[in-house]
N, C-alpha and C positions, 0 to 999 in steps of 0.2 A: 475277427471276421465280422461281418453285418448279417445280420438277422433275416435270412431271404435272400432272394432271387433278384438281383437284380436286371430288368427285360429294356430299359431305357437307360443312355447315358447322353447328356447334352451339357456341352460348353459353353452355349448363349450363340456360337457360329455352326456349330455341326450337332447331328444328332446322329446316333447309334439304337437302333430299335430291333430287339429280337422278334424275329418274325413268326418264329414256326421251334416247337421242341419236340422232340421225337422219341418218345421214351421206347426199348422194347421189352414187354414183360416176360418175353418166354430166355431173357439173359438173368439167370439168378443170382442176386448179390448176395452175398455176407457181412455180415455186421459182426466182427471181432473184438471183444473185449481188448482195450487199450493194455499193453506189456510194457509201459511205460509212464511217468508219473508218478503221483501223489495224490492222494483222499485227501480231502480239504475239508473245514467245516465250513459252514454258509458265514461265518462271522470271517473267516481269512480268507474265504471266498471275496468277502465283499470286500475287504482291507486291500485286495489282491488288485480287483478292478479298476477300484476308486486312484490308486498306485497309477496304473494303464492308463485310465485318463487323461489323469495329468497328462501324462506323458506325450500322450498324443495331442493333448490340447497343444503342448510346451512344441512339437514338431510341427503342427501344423501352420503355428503361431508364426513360425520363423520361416514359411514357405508362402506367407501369403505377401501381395502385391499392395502398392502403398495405398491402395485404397479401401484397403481393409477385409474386403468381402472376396477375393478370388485366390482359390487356394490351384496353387499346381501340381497334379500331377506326372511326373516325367517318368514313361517305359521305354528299355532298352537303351539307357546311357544316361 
C-alpha cells in the first residue's frame, strides 16, 4: 500500500480531486489485533521489502509505454 491518503489523481488529461471527507465520530471503530501472520524482525522485515520492490519495480517496468515515463494503470478488465 502507499503511505497516505491519496486526495488527487492526474493523468496529464484528467484530474480526480477529493473534494470533501466526512468523518463521523459518534461510529466507533475497533482496532483488532491481526489472527493472522507472522512476527518478523526489522532485519527480514527489510529483506522482505527490499524482495517487493524489486518486484514492483520488475511489474511496472513491463507496463510502461515506449517512452519510458507513463506507467498504466487498467481497473476493471
Amino acid at each position: 500500500g502507499l503511505p497516505g491518503l491519496i486526495l488527487e489523481a492526474n493523468d496529464g488529461s484528467e484530474v480526480i480531486v477529493c473534494s470533501k471527507i466526512v468523518l463521523n465520530p459518534d461510529d466507533k471503530t475497533t482496532i483488532s489485533e491481526p489472527s493472522k501472520g507472522k512476527e518478523v524482525s526489522q532485519k527480514e522485515f527489510d529483506i522482505i521489502m527490499e524482495k517487493k520492490m524489486k518486484e514492483m519495480e520488475e511489474q511496472f517496468s513491463s507496463s510502461r509505454n515506449s517512452d519510458g515515463n507513463t506507467i498504466q494503470i487498467r481497473i476493471g478488465g
